[in-house]
N, C-alpha and C positions, 0 to 999 in steps of 0.2 A: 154612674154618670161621670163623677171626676177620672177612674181610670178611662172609661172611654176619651175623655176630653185629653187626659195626657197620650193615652196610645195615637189619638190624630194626631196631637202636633209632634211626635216624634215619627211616623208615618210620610207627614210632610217635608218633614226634616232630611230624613232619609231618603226622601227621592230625593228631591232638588241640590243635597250640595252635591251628590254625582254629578248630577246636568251639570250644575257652574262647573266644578274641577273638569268633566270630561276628562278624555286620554284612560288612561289604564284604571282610575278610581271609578270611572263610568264602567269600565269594563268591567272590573272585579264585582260592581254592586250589581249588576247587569246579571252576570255568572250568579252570583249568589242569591239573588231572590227567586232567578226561573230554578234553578239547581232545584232549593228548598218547592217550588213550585212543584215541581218534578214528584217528588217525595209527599207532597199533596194528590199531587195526580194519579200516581203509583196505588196510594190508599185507598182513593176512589173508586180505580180500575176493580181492586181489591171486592168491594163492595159491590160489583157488577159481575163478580166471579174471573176475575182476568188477570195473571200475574205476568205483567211485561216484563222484560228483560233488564238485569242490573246494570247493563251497559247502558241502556240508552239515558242514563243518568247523565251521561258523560259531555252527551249535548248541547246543554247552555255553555259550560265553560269553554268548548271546543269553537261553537260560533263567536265569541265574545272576542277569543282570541284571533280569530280568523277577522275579523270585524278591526281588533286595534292594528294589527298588521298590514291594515289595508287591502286586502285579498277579496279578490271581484266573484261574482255569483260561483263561480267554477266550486270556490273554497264549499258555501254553500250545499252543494249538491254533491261533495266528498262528505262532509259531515252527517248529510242526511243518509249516503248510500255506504256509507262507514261500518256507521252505525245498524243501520239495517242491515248489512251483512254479518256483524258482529251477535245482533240479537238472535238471528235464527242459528247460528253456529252454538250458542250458549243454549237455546231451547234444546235444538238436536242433543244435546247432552243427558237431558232429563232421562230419569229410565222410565218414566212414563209419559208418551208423547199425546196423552189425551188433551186436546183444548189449544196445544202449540200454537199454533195457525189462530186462533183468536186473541194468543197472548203477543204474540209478535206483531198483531196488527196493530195493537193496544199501542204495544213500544214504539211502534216508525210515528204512529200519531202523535203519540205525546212527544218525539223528535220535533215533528214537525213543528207542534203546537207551542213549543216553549224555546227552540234554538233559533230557528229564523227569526222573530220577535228581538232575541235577545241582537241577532248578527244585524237585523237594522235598527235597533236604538243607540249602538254606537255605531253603525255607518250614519244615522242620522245627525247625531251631532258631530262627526268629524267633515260634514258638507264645507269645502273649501270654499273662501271668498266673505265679502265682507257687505254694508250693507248704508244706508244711508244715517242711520241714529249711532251717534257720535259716543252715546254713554255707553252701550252695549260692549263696543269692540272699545270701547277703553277700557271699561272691566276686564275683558277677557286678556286685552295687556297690561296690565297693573297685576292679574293676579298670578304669583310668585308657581308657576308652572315648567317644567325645563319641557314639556310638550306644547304645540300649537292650538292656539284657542279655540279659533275655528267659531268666529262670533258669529257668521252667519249659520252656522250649523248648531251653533248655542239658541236663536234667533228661533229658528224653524224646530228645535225638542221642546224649548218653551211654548212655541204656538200648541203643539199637537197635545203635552202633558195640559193644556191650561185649558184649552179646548176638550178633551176627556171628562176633563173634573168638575168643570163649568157644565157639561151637556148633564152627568149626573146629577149635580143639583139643581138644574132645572127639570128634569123627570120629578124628583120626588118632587119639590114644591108645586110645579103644577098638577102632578097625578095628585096629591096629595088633598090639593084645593079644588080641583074641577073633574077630575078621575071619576069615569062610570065605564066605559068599555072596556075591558081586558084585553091585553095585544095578545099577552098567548096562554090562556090559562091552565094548556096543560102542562107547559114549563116554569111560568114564573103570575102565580095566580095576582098578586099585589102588583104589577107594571099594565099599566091602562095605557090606550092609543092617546089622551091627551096629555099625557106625561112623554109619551113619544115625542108627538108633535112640539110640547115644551121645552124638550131635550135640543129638538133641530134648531126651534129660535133661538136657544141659547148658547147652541154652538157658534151657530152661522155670525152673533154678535161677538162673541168673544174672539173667534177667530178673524173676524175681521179688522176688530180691534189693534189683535195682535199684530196684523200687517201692517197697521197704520203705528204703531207705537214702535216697533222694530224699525220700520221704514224698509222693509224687503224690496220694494220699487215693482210692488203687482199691482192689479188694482181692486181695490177692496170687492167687487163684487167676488172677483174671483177668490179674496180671502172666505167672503161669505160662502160660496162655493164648496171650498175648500172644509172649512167647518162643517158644513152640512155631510161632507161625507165622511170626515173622522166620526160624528155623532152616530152616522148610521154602523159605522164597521164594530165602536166601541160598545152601541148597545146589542147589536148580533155578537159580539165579545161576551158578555154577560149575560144574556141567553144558555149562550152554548156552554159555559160551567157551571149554568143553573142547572140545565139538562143531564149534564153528568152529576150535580149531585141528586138531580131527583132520581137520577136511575139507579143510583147509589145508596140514595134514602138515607140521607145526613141533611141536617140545614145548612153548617158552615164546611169549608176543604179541613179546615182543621181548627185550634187554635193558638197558633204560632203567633199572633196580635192579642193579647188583652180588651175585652169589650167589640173585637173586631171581626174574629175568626181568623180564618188562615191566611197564608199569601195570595193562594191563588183567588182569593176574597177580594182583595182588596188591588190586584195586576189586571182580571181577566178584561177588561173592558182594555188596555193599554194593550195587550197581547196584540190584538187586530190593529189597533190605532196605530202602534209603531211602524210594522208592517205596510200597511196602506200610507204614513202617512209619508216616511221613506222612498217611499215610489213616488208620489206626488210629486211630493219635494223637488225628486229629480226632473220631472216631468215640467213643472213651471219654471223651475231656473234654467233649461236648456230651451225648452219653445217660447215663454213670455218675457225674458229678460233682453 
């Protein structure tokens, strides 16, 4: 229990002071957790019979950069068709081409699944502009950065991380406490529809929280809103690396975390949320502002 209790708070740790620093510290942690993700995911594949390609490892770091550079979807869809043409160039080399074609699919997928993720959680915190809570964006200038803070984009990584983490701990304590239906029990037999449903109230609260504590200038329902669908993206996030490990037939991706399993344990629900929540983001501050 005490390792467990230290591997959270060093967990915690390690997300967030990315988020405050943002700029290239965002980016490198960024790179390095989907990277090591990657190298979870690869193992997995492994365990499904499938050996992707050693390039498409190359993914996270490649979006992260494309991400601090400022570089619009185009960079994106270089990265993903890069890389896909790089995989099947390295397959073709095998002198035995049996399974190719299942192992290249393996690699665009885990492209997909781990670089876009990493290209919007630094496009999300570098969202220009500022916000109406006065402490926020004085932090982000007071702290000793030669890159731009970017507090409203500081603002909306904190809504989406706090929203993630919040929606899982309302799953368990309500599945936990009032839990009898199963939502999918042939992916993840322990996650009940009322742990679901405790998941959404507790997005939809925190998230809307967050708008009002930020002072984003939405209006809270819409922060509620907003919550509600990180929740949903983050728990079909945790599903779907549940599903690769049952096909895999391991409990945890690895255990790179002490008491915790692996990374990709402890990212998969964030994978989708960034993603989704990135788009949002954009979506409320160009139509509701």
């Amino acid at each position: 229990m005490l390792e467990r209790s230290k591997s959270a708070v060093g967990v915690v740790l390690a997300g967030l002071l990315p988020v405050f620093l943002g700029g290239p510290v965002l980016a490198v942690a960024m790179a390095l957790f989907c990277t090591i993700g990657f190298l979870e995911y690869r193992r997995l594949a492994g365990g499904i019979g499938a050996t992707p390609p050693r390039t498409s490892i190359l993914g996270p770091a490649l979006a992260a950069l494309a991400a601090l550079l400022g570089y619009g979807a185009w960079a994106v869809v270089a990265v993903v068709g890069g890389l896909t043409a790089l995989g099947i160039v390295e397959l073709m080399r095998r002198p035995n081409l049996d399974g190719t074609i299942v192992d290249w699919a393996f690699g665009v997928t885990g492209v997909v699944y781990l670089a876009i993720p990493t290209y919007a959680a630094v496009m999300l915190r570098q969202i220009d502009g500022e916000h109406g809570n006065g402490w926020l964006h004085r932090f982000s200038e007071w702290m000793p950065m030669p890159w731009d803070g970017d507090s409203r984009g500081l603002a909306w990584l904190l809504v989406v991380l706090l929203t993630t983490w919040l929606c899982d701990t309302g799953q368990y304590l309500t599945g936990r406490t009032w839990g009898k239906t199963p939502l999918s029990p042939r992916i993840s037999p322990k996650k009940t529809r009322e742990g679901f449903a405790g998941g959404l109230v507790f997005a939809a609260v925190t998230s809307a929280l967050g708008f009002w504590l930020f002072d984003l200038g939405v209006n809270l329902l819409i922060g509620a809103l907003f919550g509600v669908a990180i929740a949903v993206l983050a728990i079909f996030g945790d599903l779907t690396e549940s599903l690769l490990k049952r096909q895999a037939g391991v409990k945890d991706s690895g255990d790179f975390i002490p008491g915790h399993g692996g990374m990709l344990d402890r990212i998969d629900s964030l994978l989708f949320a960034f993603t989704g929540g990135w788009l949002l983001a954009l979506l409320i501050d160009h139509y509701m502002l």
